[in-house]
N, C-alpha and C positions, 0 to 999 in steps of 0.2 A: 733561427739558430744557425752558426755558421758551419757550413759543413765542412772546412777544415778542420775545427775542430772535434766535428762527429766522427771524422777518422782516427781519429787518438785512438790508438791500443788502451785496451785494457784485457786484467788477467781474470782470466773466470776458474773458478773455483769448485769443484765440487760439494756435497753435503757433507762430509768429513774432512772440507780445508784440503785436499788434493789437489793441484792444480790440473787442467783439464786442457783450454786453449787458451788461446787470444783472441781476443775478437774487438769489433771497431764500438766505440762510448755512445755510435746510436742503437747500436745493438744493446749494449748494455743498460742503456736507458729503457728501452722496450721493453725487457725483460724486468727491470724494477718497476717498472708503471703496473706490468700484468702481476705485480704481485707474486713472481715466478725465485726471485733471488733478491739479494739483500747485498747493500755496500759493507765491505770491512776495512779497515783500520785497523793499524799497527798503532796504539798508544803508550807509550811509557813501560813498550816489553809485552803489551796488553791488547788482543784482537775486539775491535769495538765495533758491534752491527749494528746498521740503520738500514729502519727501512725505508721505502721511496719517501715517504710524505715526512720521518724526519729527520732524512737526507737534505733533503729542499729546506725545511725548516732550519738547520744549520749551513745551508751558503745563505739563508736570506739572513742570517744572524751576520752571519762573519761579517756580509757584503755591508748591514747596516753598519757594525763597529770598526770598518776599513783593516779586518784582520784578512785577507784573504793573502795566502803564500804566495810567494815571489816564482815556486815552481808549480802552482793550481793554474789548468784553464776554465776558464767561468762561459758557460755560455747564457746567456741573455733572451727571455722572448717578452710578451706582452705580458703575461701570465706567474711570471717565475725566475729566478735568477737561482742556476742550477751549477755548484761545483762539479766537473764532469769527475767519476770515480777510477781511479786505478786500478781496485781489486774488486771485483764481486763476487757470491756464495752463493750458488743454485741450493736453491730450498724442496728443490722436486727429486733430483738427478743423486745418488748415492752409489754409481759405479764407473770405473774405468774401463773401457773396451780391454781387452788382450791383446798388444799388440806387441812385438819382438821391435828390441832398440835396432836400428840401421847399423851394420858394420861400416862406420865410416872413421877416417884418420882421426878425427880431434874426439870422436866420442870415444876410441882408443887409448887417445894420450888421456882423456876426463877420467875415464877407467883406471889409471894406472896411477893419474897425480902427477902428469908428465914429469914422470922420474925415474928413468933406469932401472928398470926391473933384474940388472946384475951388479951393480955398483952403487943401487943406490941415490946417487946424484939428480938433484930434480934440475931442470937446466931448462931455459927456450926452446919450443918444439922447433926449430928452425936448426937447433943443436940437436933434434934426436931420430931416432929411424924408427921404423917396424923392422921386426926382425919375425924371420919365422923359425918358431921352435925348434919342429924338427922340420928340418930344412925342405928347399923345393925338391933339389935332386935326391933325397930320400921319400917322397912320398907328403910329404907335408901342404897341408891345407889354406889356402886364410882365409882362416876363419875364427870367431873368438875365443875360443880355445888353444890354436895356434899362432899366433898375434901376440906381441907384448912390443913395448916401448924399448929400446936400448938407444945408449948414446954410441957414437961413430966410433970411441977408441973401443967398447966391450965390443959394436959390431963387428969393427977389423978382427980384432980378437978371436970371437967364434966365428968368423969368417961362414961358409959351407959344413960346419959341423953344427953334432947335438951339444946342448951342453953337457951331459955326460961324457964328450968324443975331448970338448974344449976344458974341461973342467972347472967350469963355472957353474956356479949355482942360480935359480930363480928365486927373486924376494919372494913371490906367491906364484900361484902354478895363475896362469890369464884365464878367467873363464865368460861366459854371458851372460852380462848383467839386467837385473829384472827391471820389467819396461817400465819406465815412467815418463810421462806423453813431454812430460817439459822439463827432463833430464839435462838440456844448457840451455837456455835463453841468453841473448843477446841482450845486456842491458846498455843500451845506448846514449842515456842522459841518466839526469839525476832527479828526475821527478817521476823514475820509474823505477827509484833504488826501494824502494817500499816493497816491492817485488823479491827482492833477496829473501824476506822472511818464509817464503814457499816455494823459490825456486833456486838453482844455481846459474852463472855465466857460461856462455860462450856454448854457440852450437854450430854445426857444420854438419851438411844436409847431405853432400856428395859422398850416394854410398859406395864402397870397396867392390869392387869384382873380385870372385872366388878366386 
């Protein structure tokens, strides 16, 4: 098998469809041979499970009928002709760790809907700031509770005030959102767009200092 392609990501799943990590398609192969998790599919709106032996059974269908996707990687041994999976469902596993989302910029603007939390306007985060609530030189924190998105004219605007001082209002007060392990992923191609049914885009790891 080539282990280029044994490095292909794939999404792993929890026992109630949560997604959990990412991990590499020899990993996830390992895990469907031991019988531990199951391949899923997105069909016609419709999550469809296989398990190893009739996973294998349908790439050696397809490979026989020449239907194999133009975005599937196939890998090949003496034994088997195996569509490697994008998605798989632990069959053992039924919980997510605890663990607090990173304050970092884009899981901020993800928060928010990169959209001005005083006007409203959703705009290129390249168009928008952090602002702090209540400001630094009163006391103010960043932290997610104090952190929201504004774009540059409402920043100028509230400049060093509260918005009570500016007289602007907040769409919603910012708070900290409840952790989930693959809150943006990065979809990179389009034979990982299968991915969207469990997860959302775009993640950025550099977290904020207080």
């Amino acid at each position: 098998m080539s282990g280029d392609l044994l490095a292909q990501r794939v999404l792993m799943l929890n026992r109630n469809y949560n997604p959990i990590r990412i991990i590499t398609a020899r990993e996830a192969i390992i895990k469907l041979y031991s019988e531990i998790a199951e391949v899923v599919t997105v069909e016609n709106g419709t999550y469809c499970n296989y398990s190893f032996s009739s996973w294998t059974d349908v790439s050696e269908l397809k490979a026989q009928l020449q239907d194999i996707g133009e975005l599937d990687d196939v890998v090949y041994s003496s034994r088997l002709t195996l569509i490697l999976p994008r998605v798989i469902r632990l069959l053992t596993y039924d919980k997510v760790p605890l663990t607090r989302v990173k304050l970092t910029r884009r899981n901020i603007y993800a928060r928010d809907n990169s959209t001005c939390q005083y006007c409203g306007k959703k705009m290129p985060t390249d168009e928008l700031n952090l602002d702090h609530v209540v400001p630094k030189a009163q006391g103010g924190q960043g932290t997610w509770t104090n952190l929201t998105t504004s774009c540059i004219k409402c920043n100028n605007k509230k400049a060093g005030r509260s918005p009570k001082e500016a007289k602007m209002k907040l769409l919603k007060a910012p708070i900290e959102p409840k952790y989930n392990p693959m809150l943006k992923v990065h979809i990179e191609s389009k034979k990982y767009n299968c991915w969207q049914s469990f997860v959302d885009e775009a993640y950025w790891t550099v977290e904020l200092e207080p």
